[in-house]
BALOBA-1460 file (C-alpha; in Angstrom, 3 decimals):
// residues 117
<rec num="1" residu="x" x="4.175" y="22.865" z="64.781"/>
<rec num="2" residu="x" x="4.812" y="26.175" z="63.453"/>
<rec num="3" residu="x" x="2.950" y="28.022" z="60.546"/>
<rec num="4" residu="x" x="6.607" y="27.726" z="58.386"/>
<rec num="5" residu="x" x="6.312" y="23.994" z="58.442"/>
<rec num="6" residu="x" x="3.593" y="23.799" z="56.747"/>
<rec num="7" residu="x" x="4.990" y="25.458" z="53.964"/>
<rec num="8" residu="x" x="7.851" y="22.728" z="53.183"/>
<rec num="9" residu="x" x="6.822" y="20.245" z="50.434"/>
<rec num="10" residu="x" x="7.377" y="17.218" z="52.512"/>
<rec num="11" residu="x" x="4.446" y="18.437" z="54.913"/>
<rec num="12" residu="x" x="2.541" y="19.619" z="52.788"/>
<rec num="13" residu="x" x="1.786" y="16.523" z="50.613"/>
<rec num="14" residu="x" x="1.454" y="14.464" z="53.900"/>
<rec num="15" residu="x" x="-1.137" y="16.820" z="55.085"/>
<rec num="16" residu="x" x="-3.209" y="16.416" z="51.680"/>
<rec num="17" residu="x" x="-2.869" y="12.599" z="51.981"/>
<rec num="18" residu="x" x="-4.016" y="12.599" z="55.281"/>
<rec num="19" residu="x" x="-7.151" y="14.523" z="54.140"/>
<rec num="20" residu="x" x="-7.971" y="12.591" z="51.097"/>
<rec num="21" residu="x" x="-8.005" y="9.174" z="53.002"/>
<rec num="22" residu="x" x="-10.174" y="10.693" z="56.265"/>
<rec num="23" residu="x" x="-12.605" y="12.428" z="53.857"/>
<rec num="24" residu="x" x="-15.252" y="10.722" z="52.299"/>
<rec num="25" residu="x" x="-16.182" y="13.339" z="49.683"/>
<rec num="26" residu="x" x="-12.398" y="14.043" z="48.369"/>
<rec num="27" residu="x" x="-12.488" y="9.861" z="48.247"/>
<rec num="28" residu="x" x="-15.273" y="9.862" z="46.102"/>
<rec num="29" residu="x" x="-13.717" y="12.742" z="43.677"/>
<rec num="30" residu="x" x="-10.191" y="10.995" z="43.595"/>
<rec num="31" residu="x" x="-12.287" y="7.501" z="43.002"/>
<rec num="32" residu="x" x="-14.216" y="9.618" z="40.143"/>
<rec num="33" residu="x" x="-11.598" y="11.223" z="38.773"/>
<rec num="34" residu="x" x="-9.829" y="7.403" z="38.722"/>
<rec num="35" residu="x" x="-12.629" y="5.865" z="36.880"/>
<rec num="36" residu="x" x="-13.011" y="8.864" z="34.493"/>
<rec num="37" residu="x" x="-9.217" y="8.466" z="33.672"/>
<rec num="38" residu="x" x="-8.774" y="4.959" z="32.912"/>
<rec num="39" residu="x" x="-12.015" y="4.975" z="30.261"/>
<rec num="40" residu="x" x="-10.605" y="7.977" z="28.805"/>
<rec num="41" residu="x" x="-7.041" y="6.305" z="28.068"/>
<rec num="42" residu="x" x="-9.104" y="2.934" z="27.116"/>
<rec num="43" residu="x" x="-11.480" y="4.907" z="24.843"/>
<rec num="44" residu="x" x="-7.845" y="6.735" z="23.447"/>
<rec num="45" residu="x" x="-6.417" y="3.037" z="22.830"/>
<rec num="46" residu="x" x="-9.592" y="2.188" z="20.866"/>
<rec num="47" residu="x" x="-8.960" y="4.883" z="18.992"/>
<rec num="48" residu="x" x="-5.377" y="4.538" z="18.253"/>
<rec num="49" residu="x" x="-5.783" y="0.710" z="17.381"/>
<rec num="50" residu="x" x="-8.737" y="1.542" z="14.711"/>
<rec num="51" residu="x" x="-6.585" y="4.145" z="13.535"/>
<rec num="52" residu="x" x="-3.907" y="1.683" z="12.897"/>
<rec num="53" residu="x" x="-6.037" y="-1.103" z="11.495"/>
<rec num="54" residu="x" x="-7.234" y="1.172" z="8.772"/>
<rec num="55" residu="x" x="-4.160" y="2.425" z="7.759"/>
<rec num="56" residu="x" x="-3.062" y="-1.528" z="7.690"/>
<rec num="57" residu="x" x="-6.008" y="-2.379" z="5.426"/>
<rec num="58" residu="x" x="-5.894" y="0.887" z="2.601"/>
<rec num="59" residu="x" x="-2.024" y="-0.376" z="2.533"/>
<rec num="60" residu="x" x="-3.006" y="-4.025" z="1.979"/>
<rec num="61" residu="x" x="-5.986" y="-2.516" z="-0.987"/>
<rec num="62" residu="x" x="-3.176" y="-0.473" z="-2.442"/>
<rec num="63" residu="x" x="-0.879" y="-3.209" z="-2.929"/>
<rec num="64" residu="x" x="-3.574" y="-5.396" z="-4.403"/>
<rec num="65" residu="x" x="-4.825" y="-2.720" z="-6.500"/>
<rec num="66" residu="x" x="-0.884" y="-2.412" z="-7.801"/>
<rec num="67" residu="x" x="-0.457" y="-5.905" z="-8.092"/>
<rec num="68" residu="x" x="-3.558" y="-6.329" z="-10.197"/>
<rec num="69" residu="x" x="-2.763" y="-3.665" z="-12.295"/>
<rec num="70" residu="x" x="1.197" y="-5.202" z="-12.615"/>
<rec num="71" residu="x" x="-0.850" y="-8.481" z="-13.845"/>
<rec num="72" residu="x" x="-2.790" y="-6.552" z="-16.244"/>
<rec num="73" residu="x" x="0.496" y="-5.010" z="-17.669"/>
<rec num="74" residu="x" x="1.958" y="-8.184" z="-18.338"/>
<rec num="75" residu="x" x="-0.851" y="-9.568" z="-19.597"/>
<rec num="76" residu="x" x="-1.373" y="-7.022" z="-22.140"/>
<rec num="77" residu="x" x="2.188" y="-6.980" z="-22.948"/>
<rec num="78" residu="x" x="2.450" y="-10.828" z="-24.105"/>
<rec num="79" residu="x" x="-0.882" y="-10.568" z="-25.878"/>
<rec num="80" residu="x" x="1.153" y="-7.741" z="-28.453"/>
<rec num="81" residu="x" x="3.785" y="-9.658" z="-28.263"/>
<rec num="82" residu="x" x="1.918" y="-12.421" z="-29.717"/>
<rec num="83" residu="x" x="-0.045" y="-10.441" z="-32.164"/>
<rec num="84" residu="x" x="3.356" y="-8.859" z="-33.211"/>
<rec num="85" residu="x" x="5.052" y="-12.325" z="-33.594"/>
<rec num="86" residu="x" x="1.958" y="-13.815" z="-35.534"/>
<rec num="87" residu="x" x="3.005" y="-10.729" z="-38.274"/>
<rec num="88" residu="x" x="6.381" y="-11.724" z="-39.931"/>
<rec num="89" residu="x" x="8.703" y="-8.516" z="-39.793"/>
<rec num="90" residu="x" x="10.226" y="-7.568" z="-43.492"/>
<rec num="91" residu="x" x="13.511" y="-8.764" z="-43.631"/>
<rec num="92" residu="x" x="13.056" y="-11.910" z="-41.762"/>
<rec num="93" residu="x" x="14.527" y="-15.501" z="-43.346"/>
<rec num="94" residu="x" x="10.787" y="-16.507" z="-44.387"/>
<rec num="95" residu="x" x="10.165" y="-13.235" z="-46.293"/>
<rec num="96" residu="x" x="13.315" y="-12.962" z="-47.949"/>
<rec num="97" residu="x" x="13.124" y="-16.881" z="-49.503"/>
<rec num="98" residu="x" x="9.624" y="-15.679" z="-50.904"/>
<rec num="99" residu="x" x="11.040" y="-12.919" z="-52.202"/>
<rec num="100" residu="x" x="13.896" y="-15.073" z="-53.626"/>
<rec num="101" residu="x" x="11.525" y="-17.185" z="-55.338"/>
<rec num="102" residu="x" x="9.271" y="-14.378" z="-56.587"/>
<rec num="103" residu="x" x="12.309" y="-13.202" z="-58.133"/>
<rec num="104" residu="x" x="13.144" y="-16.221" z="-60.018"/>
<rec num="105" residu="x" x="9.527" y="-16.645" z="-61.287"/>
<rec num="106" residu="x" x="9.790" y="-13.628" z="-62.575"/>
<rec num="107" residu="x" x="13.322" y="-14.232" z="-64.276"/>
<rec num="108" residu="x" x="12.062" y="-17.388" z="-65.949"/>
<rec num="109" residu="x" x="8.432" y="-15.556" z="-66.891"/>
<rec num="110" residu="x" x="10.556" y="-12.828" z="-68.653"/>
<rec num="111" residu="x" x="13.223" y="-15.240" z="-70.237"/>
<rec num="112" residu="x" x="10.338" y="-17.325" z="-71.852"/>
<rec num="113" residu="x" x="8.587" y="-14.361" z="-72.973"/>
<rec num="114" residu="x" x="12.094" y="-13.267" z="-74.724"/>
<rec num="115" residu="x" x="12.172" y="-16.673" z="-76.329"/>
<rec num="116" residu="x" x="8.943" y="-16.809" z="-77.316"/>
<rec num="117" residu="x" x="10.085" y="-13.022" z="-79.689"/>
């Protein structure tokens, strides 16, 4: 073989294949640098999944938190309701008979009073 040879891609990764499997040092780098690798991306997983599980739970506590404050809402809102309902409104059928009959007793006070003169 020629000194060019060795300088075409093909030859060249065969010749570094054929020194990583005869030599026992470069096989105990590559088997290093294997084992290194795969805890790093399993370590990076981890991470990625207890990333994503907290986002998952502040998103579930939000949505209670809203709901809970939705129920509060409501709840507040019917208890005025009542309170406002429980307080006849001027003008309502109820307030204008009493005045009605106010009115009369009034009338009849006034037209015995005239009689009475």
């Amino acid at each position: 073989m020629e000194p060019e040879d060795f300088l075409e891609p093909e030859v060249a990764v065969t010749a570094a294949v054929v020194a990583a499997v005869f030599s026992p040092r470069i096989r105990k780098v590559i088997r290093r640098g294997l084992v290194y690798g795969t805890a790093g991306v399993l370590i990076a997983g981890d991470a990625v999944t207890s990333f994503a599980k907290n986002i998952g739970e502040g998103a579930k506590q939000a949505t209670t938190s809203v709901a809970q404050a939705t129920q509060e809402g409501v709840q507040q809102a019917k208890e005025a309701d009542k309170e406002t309902a429980s307080e006849e409104p001027v003008g309502t059928a109820s307030t204008t008979r009493k005045n009605q009959k106010a009115s009369r007793s009034n009338a009849g006070e006034q037209e015995q009073g005239e009689k009475k003169k």
